[in-house]
Kinemage of the C-alpha trace (Angstrom):
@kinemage 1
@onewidth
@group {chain A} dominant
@subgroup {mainchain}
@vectorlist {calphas} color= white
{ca unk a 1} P -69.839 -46.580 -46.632
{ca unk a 2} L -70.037 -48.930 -49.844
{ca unk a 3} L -67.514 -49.456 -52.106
{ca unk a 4} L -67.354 -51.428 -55.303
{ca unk a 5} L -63.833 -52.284 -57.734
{ca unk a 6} L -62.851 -49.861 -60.456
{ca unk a 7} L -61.287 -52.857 -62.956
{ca unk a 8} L -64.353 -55.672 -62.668
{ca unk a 9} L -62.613 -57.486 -65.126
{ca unk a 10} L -60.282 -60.108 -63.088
{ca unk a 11} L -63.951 -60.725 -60.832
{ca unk a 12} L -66.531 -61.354 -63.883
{ca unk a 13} L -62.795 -63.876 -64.946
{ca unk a 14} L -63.151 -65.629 -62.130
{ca unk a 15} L -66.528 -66.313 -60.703
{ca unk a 16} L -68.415 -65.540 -64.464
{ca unk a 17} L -66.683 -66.412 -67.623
{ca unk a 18} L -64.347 -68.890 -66.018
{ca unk a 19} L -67.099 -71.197 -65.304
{ca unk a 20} L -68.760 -71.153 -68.995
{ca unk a 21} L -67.428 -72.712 -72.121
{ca unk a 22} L -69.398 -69.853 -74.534
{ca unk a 23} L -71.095 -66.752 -73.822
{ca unk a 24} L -73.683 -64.766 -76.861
{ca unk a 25} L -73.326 -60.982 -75.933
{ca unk a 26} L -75.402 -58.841 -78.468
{ca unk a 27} L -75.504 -55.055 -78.507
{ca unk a 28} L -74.890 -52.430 -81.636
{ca unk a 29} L -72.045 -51.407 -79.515
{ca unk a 30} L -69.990 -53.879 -78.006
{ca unk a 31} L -67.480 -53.226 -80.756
{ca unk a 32} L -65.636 -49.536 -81.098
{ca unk a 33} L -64.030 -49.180 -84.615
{ca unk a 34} L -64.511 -52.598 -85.284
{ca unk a 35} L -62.839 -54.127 -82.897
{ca unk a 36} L -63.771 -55.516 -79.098
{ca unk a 37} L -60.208 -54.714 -77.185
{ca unk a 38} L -61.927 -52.432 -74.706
{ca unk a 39} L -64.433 -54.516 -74.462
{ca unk a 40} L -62.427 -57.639 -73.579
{ca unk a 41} L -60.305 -55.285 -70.884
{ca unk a 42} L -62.739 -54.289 -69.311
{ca unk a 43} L -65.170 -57.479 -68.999
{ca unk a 44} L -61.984 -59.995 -68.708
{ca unk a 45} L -63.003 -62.158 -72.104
{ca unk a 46} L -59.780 -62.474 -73.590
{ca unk a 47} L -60.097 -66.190 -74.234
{ca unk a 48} L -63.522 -66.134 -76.177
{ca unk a 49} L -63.239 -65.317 -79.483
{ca unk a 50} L -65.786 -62.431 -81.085
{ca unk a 51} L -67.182 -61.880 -84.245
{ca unk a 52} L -69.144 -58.490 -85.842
{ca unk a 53} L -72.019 -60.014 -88.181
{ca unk a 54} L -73.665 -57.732 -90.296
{ca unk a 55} L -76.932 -55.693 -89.777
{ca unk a 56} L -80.004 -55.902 -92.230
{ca unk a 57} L -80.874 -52.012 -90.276
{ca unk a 58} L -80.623 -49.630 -92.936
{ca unk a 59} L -79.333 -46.947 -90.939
{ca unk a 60} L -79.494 -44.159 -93.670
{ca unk a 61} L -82.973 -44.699 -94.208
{ca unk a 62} L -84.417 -46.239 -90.999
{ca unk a 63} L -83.072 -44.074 -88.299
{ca unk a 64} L -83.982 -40.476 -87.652
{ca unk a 65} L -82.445 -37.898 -85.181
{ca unk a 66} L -84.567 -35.568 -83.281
{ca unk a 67} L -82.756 -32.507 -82.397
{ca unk a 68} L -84.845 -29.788 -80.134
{ca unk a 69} L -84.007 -26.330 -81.229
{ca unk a 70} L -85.333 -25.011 -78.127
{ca unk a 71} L -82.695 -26.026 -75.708
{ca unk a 72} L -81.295 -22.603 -75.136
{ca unk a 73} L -77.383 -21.844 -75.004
{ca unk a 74} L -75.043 -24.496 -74.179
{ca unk a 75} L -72.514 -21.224 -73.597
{ca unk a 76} L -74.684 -19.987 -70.751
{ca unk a 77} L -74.512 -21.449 -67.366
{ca unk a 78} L -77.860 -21.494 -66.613
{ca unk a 79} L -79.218 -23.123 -69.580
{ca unk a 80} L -76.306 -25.907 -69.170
{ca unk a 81} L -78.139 -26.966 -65.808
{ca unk a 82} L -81.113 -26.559 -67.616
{ca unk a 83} L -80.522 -28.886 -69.795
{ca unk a 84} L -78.740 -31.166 -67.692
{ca unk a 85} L -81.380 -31.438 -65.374
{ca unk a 86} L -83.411 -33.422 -67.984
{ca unk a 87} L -81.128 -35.810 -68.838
């Protein structure tokens, strides 16, 4: 049997973040409504200090969703595991 910590946080502290003086982490979605406190809980960086820089991506004209309309009914059962089995 394996078995790994639920809260990594006091860990990555410790052995990870404790050890370096600065740390670039870059991802469209470290922040969640513009700010990184779930972030920070969960990863144990409360003493680095974050910043949100702005994006050149013009979303509204650069990004397009592809939505299937062949999926079937997410009501029915056995489309669900359909569907999920392709995820």
């Amino acid at each position: 049997m394996s078995m790994a910590p639920l809260d990594v946080s006091g860990i990555l502290k410790e052995r990870l973040w404790g050890k370096l003086d600065s740390v670039v982490l870059t991802s469209a979605t470290l922040a969640i409504g513009g700010h990184f406190d779930f972030l920070k809980r969960t990863l144990g960086l409360q003493d680095f200090s974050f910043h949100i820089l702005a994006s050149d991506f013009d979303y509204h004209n650069q990004a397009t969703v592809f939505l299937p309309d062949d999926l079937g009914d997410l009501k029915n059962e056995f489309d669900r595991r359909r569907i999920n089995a392709f995820v």
